[in-house]
C-alpha positions as CSV (number, residue, x, y, z in Angstrom):
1,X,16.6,-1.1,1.1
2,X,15.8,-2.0,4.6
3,X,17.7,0.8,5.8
4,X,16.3,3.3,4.4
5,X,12.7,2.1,5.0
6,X,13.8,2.4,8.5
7,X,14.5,5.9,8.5
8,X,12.0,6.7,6.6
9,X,9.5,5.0,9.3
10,X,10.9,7.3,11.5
11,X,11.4,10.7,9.8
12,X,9.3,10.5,6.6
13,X,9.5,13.2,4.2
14,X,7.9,13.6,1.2
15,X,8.9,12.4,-2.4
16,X,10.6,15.2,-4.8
17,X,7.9,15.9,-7.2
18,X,8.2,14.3,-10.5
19,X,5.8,13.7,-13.9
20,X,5.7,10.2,-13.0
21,X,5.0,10.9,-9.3
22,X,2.0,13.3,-10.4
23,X,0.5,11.1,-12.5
24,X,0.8,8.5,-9.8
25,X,-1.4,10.8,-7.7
26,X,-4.2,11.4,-10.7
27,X,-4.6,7.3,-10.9
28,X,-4.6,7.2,-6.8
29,X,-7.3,10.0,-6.6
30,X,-9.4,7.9,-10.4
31,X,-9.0,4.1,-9.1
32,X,-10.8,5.3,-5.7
33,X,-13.7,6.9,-7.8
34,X,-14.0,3.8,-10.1
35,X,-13.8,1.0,-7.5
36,X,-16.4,2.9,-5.1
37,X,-18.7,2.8,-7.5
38,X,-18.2,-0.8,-9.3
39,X,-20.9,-1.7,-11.8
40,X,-21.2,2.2,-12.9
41,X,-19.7,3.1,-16.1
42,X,-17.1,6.0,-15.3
43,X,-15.2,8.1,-18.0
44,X,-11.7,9.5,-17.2
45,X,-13.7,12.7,-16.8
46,X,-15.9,11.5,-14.4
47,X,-13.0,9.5,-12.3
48,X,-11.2,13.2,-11.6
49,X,-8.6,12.6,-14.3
50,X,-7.9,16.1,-16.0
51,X,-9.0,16.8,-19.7
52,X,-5.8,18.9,-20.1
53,X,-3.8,15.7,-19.5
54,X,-1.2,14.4,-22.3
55,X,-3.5,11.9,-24.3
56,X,-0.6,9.3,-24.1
57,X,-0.8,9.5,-20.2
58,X,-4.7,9.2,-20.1
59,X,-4.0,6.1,-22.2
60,X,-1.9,5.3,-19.3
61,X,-4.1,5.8,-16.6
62,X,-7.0,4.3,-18.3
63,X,-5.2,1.1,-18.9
64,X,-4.0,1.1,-14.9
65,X,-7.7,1.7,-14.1
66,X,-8.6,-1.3,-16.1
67,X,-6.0,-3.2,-14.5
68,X,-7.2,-2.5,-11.0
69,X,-11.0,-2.8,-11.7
70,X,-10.2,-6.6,-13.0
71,X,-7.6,-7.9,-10.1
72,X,-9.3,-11.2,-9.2
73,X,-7.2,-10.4,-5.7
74,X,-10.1,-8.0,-5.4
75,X,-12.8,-10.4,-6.6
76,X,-14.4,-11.1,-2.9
77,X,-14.1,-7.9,-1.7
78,X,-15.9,-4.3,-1.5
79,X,-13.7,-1.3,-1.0
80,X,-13.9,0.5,2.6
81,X,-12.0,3.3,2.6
82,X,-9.1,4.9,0.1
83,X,-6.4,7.2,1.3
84,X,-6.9,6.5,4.8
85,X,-4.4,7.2,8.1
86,X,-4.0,4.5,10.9
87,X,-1.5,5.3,13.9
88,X,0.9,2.5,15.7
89,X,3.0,3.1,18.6
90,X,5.8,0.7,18.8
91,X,8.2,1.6,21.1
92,X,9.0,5.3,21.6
93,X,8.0,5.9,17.9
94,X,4.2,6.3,16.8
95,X,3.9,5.8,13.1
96,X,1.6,7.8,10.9
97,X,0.4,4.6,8.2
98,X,-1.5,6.3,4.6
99,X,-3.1,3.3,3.1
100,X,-4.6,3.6,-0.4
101,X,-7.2,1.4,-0.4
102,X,-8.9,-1.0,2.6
103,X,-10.8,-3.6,1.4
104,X,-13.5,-5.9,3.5
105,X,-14.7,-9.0,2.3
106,X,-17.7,-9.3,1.8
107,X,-18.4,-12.1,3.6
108,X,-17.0,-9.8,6.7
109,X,-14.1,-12.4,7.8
110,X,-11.2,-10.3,6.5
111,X,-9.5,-7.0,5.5
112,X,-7.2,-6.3,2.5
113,X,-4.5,-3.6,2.3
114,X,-3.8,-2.5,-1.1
115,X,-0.8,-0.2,-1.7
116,X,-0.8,1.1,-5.5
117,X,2.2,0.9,-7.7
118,X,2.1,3.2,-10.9
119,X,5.9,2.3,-11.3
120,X,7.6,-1.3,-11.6
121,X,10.4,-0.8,-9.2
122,X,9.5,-3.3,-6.6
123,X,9.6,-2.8,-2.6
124,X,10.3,-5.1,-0.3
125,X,6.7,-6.6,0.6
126,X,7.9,-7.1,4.5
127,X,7.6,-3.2,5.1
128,X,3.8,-4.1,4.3
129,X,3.9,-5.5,8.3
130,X,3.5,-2.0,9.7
131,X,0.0,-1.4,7.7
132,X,-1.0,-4.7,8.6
133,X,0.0,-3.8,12.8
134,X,-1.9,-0.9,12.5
135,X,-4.7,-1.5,10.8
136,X,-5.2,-4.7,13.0
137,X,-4.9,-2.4,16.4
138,X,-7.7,0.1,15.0
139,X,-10.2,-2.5,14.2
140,X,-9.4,-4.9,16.9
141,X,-8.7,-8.0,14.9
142,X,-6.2,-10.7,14.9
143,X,-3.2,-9.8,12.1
144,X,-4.4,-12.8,10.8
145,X,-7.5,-11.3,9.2
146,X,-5.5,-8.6,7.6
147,X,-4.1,-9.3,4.3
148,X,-1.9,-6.8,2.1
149,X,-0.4,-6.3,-0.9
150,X,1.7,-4.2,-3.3
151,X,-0.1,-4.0,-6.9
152,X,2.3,-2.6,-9.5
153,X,-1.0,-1.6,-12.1
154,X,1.2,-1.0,-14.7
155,X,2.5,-4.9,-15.9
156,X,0.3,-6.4,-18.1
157,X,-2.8,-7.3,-15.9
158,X,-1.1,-6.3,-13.2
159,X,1.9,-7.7,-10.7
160,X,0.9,-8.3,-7.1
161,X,3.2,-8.8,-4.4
162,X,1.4,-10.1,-1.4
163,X,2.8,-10.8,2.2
164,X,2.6,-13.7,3.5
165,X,2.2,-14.8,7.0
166,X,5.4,-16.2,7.4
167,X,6.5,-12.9,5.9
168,X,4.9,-10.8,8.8
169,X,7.2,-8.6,10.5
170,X,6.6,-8.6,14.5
171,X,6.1,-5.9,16.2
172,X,9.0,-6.6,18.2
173,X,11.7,-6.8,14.7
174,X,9.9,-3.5,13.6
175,X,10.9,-1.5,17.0
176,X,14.5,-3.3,17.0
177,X,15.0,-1.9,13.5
178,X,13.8,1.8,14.6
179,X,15.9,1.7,17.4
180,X,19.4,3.5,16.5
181,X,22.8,1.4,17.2
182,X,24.2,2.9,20.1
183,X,27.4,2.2,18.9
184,X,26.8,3.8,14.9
185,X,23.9,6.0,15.8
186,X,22.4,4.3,12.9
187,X,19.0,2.8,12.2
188,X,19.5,-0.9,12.3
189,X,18.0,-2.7,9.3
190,X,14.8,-4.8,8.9
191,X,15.5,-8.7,9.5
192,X,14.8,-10.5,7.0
193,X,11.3,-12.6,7.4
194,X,11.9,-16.3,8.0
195,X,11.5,-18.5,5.6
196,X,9.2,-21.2,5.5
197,X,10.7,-24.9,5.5
């Protein structure tokens, strides 16, 4: 929920470990190898996906791989970096934003954010905003050349969630909701984006 995104903007902490969350890593670490080097044939082995894995979650993995490879969101694009840190000060509070993949096109007019989703519970796509401030603010480009998205790789071909312009938080709404409520001492929550008439 908004609320919690909040705080977590402020005082992230890291995820309990789980199965799911450590296979989630092996694709992260496999989908960078394949996609930097499209147009090369790459075994799991190859990719950095363990041989002592369970053979029903390299079955997985390969299938999320396949997934991501074929996004036609990707289709005009060339990957730029994976698993890379941008900082954004808003307010009092400087955010520490890890992206999993940056995309350019390759006609050089835009960027693409792409935040991997191994599971299929969705996030709000707003909290995409911060990536899209920072990113923006290290390359010195309008937010308007920045585009991002949530892919959940494991639906059927994939499910993309992508934010929309109307859908970008400001930078102002983002420091209002990391400010604490004088009154509660509690985060206030994200607005909601306005929607378009």
């Amino acid at each position: 929920d908004r609320l919690r995104f909040a705080l977590e903007l402020r005082r992230p902490l890291p995820p309990e470990p789980r199965a799911a969350g450590r296979l989630g890593t092996v694709f992260h670490d496999a989908v960078a190898q394949r996609l930097s080097a499209r147009g090369t044939l790459f075994d799991l082995a190859e990719a950095g996906v363990p041989d002592g894995l369970d053979p029903r979650d390299r079955a997985r993995i390969e299938r999320w791989l396949e997934t991501a490879e074929n996004l036609p969101l990707l289709e005009d694009y060339v990957l730029a970096e994976t698993e890379t840190e941008r900082e954004i000060t808003i307010g009092a509070t400087t955010l520490r934003c890890r992206m999993d993949a940056v995309f350019r096109r390759l006609d050089g007019t835009g960027w693409l954010i792409v935040d991997w989703k191994t599971g299929r519970r969705r996030v709000p796509v707003d909290q995409l905003s911060v990536y899209v401030h920072a990113w923006a603010a290290s390359q010195g480009v309008p937010t308007g050349s920045v585009r991002a998205a949530y892919v959940y790789v494991d639906y059927p071909g994939g499910r993309i969630d992508e934010l929309s312009a109307a859908g970008l938080l400001g930078l102002d709404q983002i420091g209002a909701a990391l400010t604490p409520d004088s009154s509660t001492n509690e985060m206030t929550p994200l607005p909601a984006p306005e929607q378009p008439s």
